[in-house]
N, C-alpha and C positions, 0 to 999 in steps of 0.2 A: 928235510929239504923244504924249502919255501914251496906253496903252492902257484900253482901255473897261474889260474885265476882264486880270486880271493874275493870274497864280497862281506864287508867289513860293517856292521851295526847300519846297514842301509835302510832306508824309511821312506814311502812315499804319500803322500796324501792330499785329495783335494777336499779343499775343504773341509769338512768336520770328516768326511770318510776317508781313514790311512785304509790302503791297499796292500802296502807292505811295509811291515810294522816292525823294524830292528832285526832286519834278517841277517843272518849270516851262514855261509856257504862259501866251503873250498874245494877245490877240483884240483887233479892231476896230469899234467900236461901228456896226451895223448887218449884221455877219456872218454868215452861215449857217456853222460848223463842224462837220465832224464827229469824235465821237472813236471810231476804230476800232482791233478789238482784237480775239484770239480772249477766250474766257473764260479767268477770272481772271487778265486782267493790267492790273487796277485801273481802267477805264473807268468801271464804275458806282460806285463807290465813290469817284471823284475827284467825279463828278455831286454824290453829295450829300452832301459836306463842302463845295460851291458851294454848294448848297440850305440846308445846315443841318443839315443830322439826321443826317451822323456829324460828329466834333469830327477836326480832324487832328492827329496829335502836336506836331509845328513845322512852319513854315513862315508865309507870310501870304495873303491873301486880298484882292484888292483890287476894288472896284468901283465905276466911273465912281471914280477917283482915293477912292474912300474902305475902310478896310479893316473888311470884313465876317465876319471868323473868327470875331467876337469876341461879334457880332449874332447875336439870336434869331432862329430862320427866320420867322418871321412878318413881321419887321421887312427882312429883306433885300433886298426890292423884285425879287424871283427865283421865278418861277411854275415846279413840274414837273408836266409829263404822264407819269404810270409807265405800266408795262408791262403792269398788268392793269387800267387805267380808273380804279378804284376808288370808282365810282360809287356814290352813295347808292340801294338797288332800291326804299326806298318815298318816294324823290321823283322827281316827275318831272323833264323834262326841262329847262323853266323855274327848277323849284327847284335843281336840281344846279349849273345854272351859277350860279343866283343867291346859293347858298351864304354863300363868300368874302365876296361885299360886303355881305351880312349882318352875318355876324361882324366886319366891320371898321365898322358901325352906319353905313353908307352911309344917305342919304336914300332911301329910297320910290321916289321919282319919278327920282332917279336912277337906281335899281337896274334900272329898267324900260328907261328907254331903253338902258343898257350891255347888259342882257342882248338886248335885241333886237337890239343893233347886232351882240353879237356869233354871236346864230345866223343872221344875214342872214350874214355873212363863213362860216361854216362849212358854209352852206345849209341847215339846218334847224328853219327857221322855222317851216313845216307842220307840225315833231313838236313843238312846243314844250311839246305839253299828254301824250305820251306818256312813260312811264315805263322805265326801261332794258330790261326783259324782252321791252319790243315791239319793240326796234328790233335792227339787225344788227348786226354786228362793228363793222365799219368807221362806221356811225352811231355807235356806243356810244361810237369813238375819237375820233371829232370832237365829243364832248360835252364829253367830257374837256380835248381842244385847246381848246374854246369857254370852259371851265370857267377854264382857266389864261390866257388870253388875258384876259377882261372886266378881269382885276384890272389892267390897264395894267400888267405889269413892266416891269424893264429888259432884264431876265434871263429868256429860255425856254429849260426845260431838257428834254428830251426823254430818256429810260430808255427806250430799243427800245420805243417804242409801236407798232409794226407785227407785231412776232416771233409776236403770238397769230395771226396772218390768215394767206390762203390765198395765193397767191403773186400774180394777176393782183390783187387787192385791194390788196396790198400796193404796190405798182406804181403804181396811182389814189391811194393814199393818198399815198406821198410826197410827186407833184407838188404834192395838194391843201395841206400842209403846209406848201410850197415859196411858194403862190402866198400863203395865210395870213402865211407871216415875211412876205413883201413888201409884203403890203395893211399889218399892224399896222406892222412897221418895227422889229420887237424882234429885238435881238443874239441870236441863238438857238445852241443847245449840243444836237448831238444823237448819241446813243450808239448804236452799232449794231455788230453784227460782219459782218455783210454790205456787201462791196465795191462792188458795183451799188451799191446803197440809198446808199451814202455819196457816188459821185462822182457817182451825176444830181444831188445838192441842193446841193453845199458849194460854198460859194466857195474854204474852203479845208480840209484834213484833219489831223489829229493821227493817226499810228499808231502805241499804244502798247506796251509789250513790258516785263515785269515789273516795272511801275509806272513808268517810265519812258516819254520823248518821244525813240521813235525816227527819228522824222520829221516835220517839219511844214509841210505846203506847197499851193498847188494841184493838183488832183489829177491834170493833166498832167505838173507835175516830178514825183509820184511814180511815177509808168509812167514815164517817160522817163530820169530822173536818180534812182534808188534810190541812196541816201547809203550802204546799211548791208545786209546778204548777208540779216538778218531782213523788208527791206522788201521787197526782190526776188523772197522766195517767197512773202511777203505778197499781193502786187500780183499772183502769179498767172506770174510767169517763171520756165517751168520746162524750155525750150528752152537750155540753157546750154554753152557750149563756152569749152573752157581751154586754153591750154599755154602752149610758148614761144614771143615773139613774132620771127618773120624776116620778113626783107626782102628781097625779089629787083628785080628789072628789072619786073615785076608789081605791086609794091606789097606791101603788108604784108599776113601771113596767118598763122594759127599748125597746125599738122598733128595730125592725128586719126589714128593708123592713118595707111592709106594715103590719107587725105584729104586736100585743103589747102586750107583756108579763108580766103578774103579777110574783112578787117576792114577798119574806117574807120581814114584813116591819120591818120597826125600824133602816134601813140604809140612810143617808144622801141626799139629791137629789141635781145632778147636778156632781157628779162625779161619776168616772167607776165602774162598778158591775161586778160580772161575776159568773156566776154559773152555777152547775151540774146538769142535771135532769136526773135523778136514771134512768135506763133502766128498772128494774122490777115494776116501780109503775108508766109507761104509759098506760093508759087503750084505750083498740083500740074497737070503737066497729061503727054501720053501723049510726047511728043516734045522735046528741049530746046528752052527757051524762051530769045526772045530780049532784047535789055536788062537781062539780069540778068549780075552779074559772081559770083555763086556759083549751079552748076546740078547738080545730081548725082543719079544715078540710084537708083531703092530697087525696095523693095516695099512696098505695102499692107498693114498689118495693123489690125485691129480699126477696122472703121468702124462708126458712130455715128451713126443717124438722130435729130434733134432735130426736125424740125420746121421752122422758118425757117433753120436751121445743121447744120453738120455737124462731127460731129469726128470725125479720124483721126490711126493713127500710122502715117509713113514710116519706114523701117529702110532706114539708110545704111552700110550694113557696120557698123562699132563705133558710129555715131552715131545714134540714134531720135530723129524729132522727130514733138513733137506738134503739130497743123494743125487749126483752125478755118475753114473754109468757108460761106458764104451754099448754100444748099441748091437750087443753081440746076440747071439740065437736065444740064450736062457734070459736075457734083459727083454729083447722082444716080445717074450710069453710074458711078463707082467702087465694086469692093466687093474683100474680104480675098484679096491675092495677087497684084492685076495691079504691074504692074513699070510703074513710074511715075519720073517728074523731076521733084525738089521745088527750089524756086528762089528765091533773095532776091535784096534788095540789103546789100552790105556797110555803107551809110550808114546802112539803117535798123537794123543790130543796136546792142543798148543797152550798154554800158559798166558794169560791176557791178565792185563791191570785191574784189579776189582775196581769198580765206581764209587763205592759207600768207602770203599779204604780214602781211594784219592781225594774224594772231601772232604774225611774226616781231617 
């Protein structure tokens, strides 16, 4: 089936600087996506040549099978919530959202029910008659969601609405967001450069990289299966070991120093390996543990109280890994210097693109 939206060989650039550089990306009509990205590598700038309000050099634009490049934002049936509200401060809450279907010379009687229907969905029916200065952050952002919602799009486009807020807000707000796309049922598009924020909500993730679709997928293929050496320090793998791969009566391993490292088998031997070992499924404990086929002894450096977690780093003669911890009784007795056994399993290390191969 045709995709709901389509964005076709699209290109944007000012000046000598393209922002987004022949991108393409298709969604599925009822989607939560997210498009992640550090800054400046065209995330919000793809948003809104969706929207309307920047034009893109070439490419095309399609939605529900019709092309919208060519459409005045007004006309495009594509709501955004920005990043600062942009609320009207001498309307109130009622007026704000009712806006829109004003200007679109909605009936009266209609206008009233959409708006109610949509601050019962948002829960702020109670403020209805309050004006932006009385209400919080995170109110002020659901006004604005409420604002963009009433007008039924097809298209919710989200510009890091949460980036102004404090972090546990942020947190409430997502889900809130999350359960909103599902109550309305609109194909939603939301831009964020925080990793968290992107894999609690999407069903599936875009990760961009100088205007470019370095990745696009569920957000378990991306922790699991990084296509590209940019996803893999994306996604936060920063546990990485290389070399050449051999093969003994042991199975396959590649050497550190004087280390030797088992890997998952079934790869080649004799040429370069390289892979991730997951920071939360290193187990640290005072004694070699047992059911693991990689175990080797360190020391403690720099530990990290969080809170619910812990981080630390092992130092394995030439190999340092970093270790995320649940902050439990026996994690709490660790501190900087005890001589410790850090331990995997070779199945769970993840498979990443070697660098010297891809240039070669």
């Amino acid at each position: 089936m045709p995709s709901f939206l389509s964005i076709q060989s699209v290109t944007k650039s000012y000046g000598d600087t393209t922002v987004v550089d022949n991108l393409n990306l298709d969604v599925d009509k009822g989607e939560f996506v997210s498009i992640l990205g550090s800054s400046g590598c065209g995330k919000t700038t793809l948003l809104r040549m969706i929207a309307g309000i920047v034009e893109p050099n070439s490419g095309a634009i399609f939605l529900d099978q019709k092309q919208i490049d060519n459409v005045p934002s007004h006309r495009r049936e594509a709501a955004m919530v920005f990043q600062n509200y942009a609320l009207f401060p001498h309307m109130t809450v009622f007026e704000n959202v009712a806006f829109g279907l004003r200007r679109r010379k909605v009936a009266k009687s209609e206008i009233v029910a959409r708006v109610e229907e949509a601050l019962e969905l948002v829960e702020l029916h109670a403020a209805r008659g309050r004006y932006p200065s009385e209400l919080s952050g995170g109110q002020q952002q659901r006004v604005a969601m409420a604002r963009a919602v009433v007008l039924k799009p097809k298209l919710l486009l989200l510009d890091e609405p949460l980036s102004n807020l404090d972090a546990r807000l942020r947190k409430q707000l997502r889900l809130e967001f999350l359960k909103i796309h599902r109550a309305a049922g609109i194909t939603t598009l939301f831009v964020t450069h925080d990793l968290e924020e992107a894999f609690s909500v999407s069903d599936r993730v875009a990760i961009l990289n100088r205007g470019r679709v370095e990745q696009f997928g569920p957000p378990s293929d991306l922790f699991w299966r990084p296509k590209t050496q940019y996803v893999a320090n994306f996604i936060g793998h920063s546990n990485i070991v290389q070399g050449r791969l051999c093969r003994t009566e042991a199975g396959e391993h590649i050497e550190i120093g004087d280390r030797r490292i088992k890997v998952p088998a079934g790869l080649t031997p004799g040429g370069r390996a390289r892979f991730a070992i997951p920071s939360h499924l290193i187990t640290l404990t005072e004694e070699p543990a047992a059911g693991f086929d990689n175990s080797m002894a360190g020391v403690l450096r720099d530990v990290i109280y969080l809170g619910h977690s812990m981080q630390l780093f092992v130092h394995l003669g030439e190999l340092a890994l970093f270790c995320e911890l649940p902050a439990n009784p026996v994690a709490l007795g660790f501190k900087d210097g005890d001589h410790i056994f850090a331990s995997w399993r070779s199945n769970e290390m993840i498979p990443l693109p070697d660098e010297e191969a891809a240039r070669g």
